[in-house]
C-alpha positions, 0 to 999 in steps of 0.5 A: 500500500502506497502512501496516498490509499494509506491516508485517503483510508485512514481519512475514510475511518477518522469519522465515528459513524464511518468507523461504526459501519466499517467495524459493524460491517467486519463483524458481519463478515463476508456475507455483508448487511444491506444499507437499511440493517446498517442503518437500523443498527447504527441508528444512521438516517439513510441519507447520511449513510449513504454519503458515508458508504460512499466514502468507504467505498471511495477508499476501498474499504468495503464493496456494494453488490446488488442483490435482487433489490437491495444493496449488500455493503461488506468489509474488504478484507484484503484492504484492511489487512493491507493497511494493518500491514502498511502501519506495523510494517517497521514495527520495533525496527525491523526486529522481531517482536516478542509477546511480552513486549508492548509493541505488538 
């Protein structure tokens, strides 16, 4: 992960209803939840969700599908765990961690 999808993602997240999508969705897992569960479970109106998912999806962090008529938004996974990567990548300079320090 360059540094430009870096901030645009952690920009994405640095908003509380778009980081409460974005963690609601991850525990949805794969399958996803449509736009009104989401809605219904963050108490979001529809249409500021719908701004919001936009933004994650700008970033890359999650992916619509259509489904008959409904929208299903789930976490990118591979996204998340690129930019996880991408922020401990030089964790402890370059040495391995150990579980009984605090940097890991």
């Amino acid at each position: 992960m360059d540094d430009k999808k870096a901030v645009t993602a952690l920009a994405a997240l640095a908003q509380e209803s778009r980081l409460a999508t974005f963690r609601l969705l991850v525990q949805a897992g794969p399958d996803g939840l449509a736009a009104s569960r989401i809605a219904e479970a963050l108490g979001v109106p529809p249409s500021s969700l719908s701004f919001h998912l936009k933004e994650l999806t700008h970033a890359d962090l999650i992916v619509p599908r259509q489904e008959g008529r409904f929208v299903i938004y789930a976490a990118r996974f591979d996204t998340m765990s690129t930019l996880l990567g991408f922020l401990t990548e030089n964790c402890c300079g370059g040495t391995p961690c150990s579980r009984d320090t605090s940097c890991c």
